[in-house]
C-alpha positions in Angstrom: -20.2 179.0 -38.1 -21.3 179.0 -34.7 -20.5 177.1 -31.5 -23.0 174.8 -30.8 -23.3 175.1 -27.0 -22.3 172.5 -24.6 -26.2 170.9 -23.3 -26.5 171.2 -19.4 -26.2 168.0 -17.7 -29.1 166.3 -16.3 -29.0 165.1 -12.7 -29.7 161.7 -12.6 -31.4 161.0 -9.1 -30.0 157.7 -7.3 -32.3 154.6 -6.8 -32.8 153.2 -3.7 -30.8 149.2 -3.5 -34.3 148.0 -2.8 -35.5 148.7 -6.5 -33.3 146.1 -8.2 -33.8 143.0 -9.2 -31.9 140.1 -11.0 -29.9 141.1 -13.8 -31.2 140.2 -17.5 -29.0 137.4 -19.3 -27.4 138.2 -22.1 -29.9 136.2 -24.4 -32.4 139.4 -23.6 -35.1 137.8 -21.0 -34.4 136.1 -17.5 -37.0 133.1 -16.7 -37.2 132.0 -13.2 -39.8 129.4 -11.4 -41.0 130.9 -8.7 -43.0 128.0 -7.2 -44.7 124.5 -8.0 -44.3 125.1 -12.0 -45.2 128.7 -12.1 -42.5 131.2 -14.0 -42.1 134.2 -14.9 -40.5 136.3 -17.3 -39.0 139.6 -17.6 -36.9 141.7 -19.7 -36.2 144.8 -17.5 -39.4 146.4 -18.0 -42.4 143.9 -18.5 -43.2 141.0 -17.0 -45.8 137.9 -17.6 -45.9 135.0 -16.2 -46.6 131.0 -17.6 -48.0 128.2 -15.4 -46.6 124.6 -16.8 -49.4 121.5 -15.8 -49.5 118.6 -16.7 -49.5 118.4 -21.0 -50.7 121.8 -20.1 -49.1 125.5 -19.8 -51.2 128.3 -18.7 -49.7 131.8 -20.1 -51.0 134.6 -18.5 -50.2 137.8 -20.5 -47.5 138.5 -23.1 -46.8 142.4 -23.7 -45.3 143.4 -26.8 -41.5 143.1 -26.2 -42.2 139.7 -24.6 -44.4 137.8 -26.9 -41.3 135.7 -28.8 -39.3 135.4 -25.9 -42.4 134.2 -23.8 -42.9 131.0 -26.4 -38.9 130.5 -26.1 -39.2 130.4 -22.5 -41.5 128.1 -22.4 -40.4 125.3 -24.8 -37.1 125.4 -23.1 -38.7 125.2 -19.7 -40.5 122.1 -21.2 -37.8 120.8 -22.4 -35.8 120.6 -19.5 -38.8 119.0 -17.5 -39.4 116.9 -19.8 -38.0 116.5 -23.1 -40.1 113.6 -24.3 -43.2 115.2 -24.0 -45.9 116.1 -26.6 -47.1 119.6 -27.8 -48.8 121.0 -24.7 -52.2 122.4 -24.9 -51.9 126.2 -24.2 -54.5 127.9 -22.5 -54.4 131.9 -22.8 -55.3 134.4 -19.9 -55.5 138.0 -21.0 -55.3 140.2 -17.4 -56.6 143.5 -19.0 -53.5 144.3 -21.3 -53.3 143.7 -24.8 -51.1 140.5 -25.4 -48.8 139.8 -28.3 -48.6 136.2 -28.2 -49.4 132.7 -29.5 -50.9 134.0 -32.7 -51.2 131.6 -35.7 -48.0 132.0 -36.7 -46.7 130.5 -33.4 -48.3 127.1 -34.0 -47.0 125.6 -30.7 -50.2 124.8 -29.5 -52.7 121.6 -30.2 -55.3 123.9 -28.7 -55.7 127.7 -27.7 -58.2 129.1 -24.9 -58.2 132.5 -24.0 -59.9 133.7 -20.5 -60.1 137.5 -20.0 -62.9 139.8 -17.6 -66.2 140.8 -19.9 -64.8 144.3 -19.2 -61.6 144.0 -21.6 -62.0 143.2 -25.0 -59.1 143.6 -27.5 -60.5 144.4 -31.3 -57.4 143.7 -32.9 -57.4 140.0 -31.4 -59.2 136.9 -31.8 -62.6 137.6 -29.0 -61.7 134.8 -25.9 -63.4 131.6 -25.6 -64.0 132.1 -22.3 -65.2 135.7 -20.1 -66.0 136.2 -16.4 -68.1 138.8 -14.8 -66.4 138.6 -11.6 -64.8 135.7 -10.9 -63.6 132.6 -12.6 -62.0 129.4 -11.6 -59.3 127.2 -13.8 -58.4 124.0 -13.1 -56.1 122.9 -15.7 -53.0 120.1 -15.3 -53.1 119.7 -11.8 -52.9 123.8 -11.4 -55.7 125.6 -10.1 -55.8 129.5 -10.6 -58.5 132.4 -10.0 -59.6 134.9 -12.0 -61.0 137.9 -9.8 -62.0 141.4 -11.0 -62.7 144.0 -8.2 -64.0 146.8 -10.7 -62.1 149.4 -12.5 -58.4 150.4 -11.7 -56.1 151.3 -13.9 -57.7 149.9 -17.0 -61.0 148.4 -17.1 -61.2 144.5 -17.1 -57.2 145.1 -14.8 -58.1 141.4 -13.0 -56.0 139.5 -10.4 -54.8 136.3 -11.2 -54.3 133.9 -8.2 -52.4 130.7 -7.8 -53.9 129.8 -4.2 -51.2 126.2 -4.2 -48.3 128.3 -4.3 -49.7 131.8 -2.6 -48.8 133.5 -6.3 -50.6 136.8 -7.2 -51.0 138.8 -10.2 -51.9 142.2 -10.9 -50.5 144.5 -13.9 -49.9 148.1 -13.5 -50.9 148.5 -10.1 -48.2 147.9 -7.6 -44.1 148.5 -8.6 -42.0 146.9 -6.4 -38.9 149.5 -5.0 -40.3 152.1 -7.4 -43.3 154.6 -6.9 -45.9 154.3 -9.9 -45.1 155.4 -13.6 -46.1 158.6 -14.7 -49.5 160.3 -14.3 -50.0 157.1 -11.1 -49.0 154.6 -13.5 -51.8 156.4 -16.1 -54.6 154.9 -14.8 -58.0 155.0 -16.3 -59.3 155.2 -12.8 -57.6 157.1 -9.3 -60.2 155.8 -6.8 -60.1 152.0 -8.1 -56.3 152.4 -8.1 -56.1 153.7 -4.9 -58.8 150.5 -3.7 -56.6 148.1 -5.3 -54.0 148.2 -2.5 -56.9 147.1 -0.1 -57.6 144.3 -2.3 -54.3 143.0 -3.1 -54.0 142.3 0.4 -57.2 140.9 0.9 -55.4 138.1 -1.1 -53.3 135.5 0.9 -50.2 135.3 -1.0 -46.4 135.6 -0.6 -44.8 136.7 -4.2 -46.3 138.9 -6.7 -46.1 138.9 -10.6 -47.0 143.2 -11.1 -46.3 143.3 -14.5 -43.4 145.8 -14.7 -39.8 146.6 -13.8 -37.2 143.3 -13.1 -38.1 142.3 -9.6 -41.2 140.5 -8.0 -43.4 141.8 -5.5 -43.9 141.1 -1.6 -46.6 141.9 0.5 -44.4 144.1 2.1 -44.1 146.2 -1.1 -47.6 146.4 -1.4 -47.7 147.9 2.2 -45.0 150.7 1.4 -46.8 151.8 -2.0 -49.9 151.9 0.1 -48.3 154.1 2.1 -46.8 156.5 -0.2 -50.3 156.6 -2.4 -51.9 157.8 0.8 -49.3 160.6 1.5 -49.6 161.2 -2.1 -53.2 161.9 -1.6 -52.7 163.9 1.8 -49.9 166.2 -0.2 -52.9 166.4 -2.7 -55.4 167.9 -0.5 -52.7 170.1 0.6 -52.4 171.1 -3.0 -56.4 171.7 -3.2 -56.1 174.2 0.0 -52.8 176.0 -1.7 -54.5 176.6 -4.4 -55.4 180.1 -3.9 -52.4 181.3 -3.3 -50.9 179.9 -5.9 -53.5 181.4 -8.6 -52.5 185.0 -7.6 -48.9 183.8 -7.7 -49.5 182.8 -11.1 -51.5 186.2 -11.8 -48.5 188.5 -10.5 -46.0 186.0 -12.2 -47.1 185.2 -15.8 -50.4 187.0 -16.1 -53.9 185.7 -17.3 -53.8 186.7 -21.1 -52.4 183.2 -22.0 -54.6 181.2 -19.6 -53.0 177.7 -20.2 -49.8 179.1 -19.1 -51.2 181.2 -16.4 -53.3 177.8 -14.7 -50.5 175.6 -15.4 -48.1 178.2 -13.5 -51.0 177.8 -10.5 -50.9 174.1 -10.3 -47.5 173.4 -10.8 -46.2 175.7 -7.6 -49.3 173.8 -5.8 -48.3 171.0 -6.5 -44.7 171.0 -6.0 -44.7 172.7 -2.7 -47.1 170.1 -1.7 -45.0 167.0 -2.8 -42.2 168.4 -0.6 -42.0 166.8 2.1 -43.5 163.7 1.0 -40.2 163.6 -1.5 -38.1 164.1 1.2 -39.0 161.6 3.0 -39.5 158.8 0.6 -36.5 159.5 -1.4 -34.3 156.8 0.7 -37.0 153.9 0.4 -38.7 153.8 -3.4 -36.8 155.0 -7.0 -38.5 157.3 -8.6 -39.8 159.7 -6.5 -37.8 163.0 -7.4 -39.1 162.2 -11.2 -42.8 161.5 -10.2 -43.7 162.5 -7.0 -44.8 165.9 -7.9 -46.4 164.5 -11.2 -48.5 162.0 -9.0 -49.8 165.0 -6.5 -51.0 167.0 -9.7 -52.8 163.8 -11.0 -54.4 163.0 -7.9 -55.3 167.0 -7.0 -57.7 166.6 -10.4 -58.9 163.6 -9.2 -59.9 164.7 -5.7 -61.5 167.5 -7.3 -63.4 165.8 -10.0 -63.7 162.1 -8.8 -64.2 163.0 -5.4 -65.5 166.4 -5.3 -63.2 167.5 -2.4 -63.1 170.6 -0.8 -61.7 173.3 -0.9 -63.2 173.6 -4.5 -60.4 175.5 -7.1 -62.0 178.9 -7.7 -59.7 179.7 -10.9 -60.1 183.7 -11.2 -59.1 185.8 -8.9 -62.2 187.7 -7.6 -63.2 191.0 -9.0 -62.5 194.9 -7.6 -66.6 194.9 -6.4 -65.8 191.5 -4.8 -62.8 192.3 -3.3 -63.7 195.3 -1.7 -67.5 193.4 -0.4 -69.4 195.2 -3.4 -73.1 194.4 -3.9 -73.5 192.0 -6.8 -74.6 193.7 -9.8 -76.2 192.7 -13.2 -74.2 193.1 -16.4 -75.5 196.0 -19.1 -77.8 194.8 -21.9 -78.5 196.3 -25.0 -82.7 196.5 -24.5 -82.9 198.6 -28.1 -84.0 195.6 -29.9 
């Protein structure tokens, strides 16, 4: 019977100190107010966020992994505040991503309304009581909170939720705090609005963020530094765009064109990674992430240059032909006339 072969070791990149946040307790979440009765909840990877008012939380967003431990949170923070109190009323706001929460099994509540954008709409769910267009103001327990959507971004429907009292923002997907986006730039539905969505998170005057992801919150200064990187990530893109010829007869010499999957992904991989170079090199100290993504992100926004923004130079796939190469006159192809 044979060996089975030791596997190679993978190289695990270090992470910047920057990129951590609290630890998780042992109980499998960590709940923390921020400000003026607003919390929120992680468990390493997601995060939401709950508003407590008076007789009256506000729970904005509950992914998947978070839905339980969300209704937990909150009846202990209650609890602790006030442990005479009734059965709040709970009022539901969906930011763009599907929720997993306060369904009728939960029962908790002596009322349910849901406030999400027009441009999100969850089949699988209960439709809200409550949509906006563009903007939407709550006033509920003493808290105020607005509901803004500046137009596609990652998903459609992605909205800010701001708590102007305690300078709070929220915005899922968009900005990581000490990390560069997720894979594919954090697989947004659209690259432009992502990339706008920097500008317009710091339109906002606020001083903590609730992004949705990872275990820490979110400054403005974080936004700043993934602004930054996004923009080198789009420079190293158009870099990409103007290697591109080179790299396609790379690809010819190297692999061929008989598979051509093989032979265009060979073209914009070398494109892309000698493009993303220097932008790992120098980023590499201040966000975590960047050896993994970095050259994933330039690919991703290399197609979107070329198809969203219709930047130059344009890819010409094909190598040209012998008659082109040598400044041949153009000539038509054969046809069969006989018929």
């Amino acid at each position: 019977m044979a060996q089975q072969q030791p596997s190679t070791p993978i190289e695990v990149p270090e992470v910047p100190p920057g990129a951590f946040g609290p630890k998780v307790p042992s109980c499998g979440y960590l709940v923390e107010e921020i400000k003026g009765g607003v919390y929120w909840v992680t468990e390493g990877g997601y995060q939401c966020a709950f508003v407590v008012g008076d007789n009256e939380v506000i729970a904005i967003d509950a992914p998947p992994t978070l839905g339980g431990l969300v209704t937990r949170a909150i009846r202990d923070v209650r609890t602790s505040r006030s442990p005479t109190s009734c059965t709040p009323t709970i009022t539901v706001i969906t930011s763009g991503r599907p929720i997993n929460f306060l369904t009728t099994r939960s029962g908790s509540a002596r009322k349910r309304r849901t406030h999400c954008s027009t441009n999100w709409v969850d089949p699988a769910r209960r439709p809200p009581d409550v949509t906006f267009k563009d903007a939407h103001r709550l006033e509920v327990g003493g808290q105020v909170l607005e509901l803004v959507y500046k137009g596609n971004n990652h998903a459609p429907g992605n909205s800010f939720i701001y708590m102007p009292q305690h300078k709070i923002l929220m915005l899922v997907d968009v900005i990581y705090p000490g990390w560069v986006p997720f894979a594919n730039i954090a697989m947004s539905k659209h690259i432009p609005g992502f990339m706008d969505h920097h500008d317009h998170t710091l339109a906002f005057d606020f001083e903590t963020m609730i992004t949705g992801h990872l275990n820490r919150l979110g400054t403005r200064e974080d936004v700043l530094t993934q602004r930054e990187y996004m923009h080198d990530i789009r420079d190293a893109a158009q870099h990409a765009l103007e290697l591109t010829e080179v790299k396609r007869d790379l690809s010819r010499d190297l692999v061929g064109m008989e598979n051509i999957y093989v032979y265009f992904k060979t073209m914009y991989d070398a494109a892309s990674a000698e493009a993303a170079q220097p932008l790992i090199e120098k980023w590499r100290p201040r966000l975590g992430g960047v050896d993994t993504f970095a050259v994933n992100h330039t690919f991703i926004m290399y197609q979107s240059l070329r198809l969203d923004l219709n930047r130059e130079p344009y890819v010409v796939f094909f190598p040209p032909t012998e008659d082109d190469a040598v400044g041949g006159e153009a000539h038509e192809c054969a046809h069969d006339h006989s018929h």
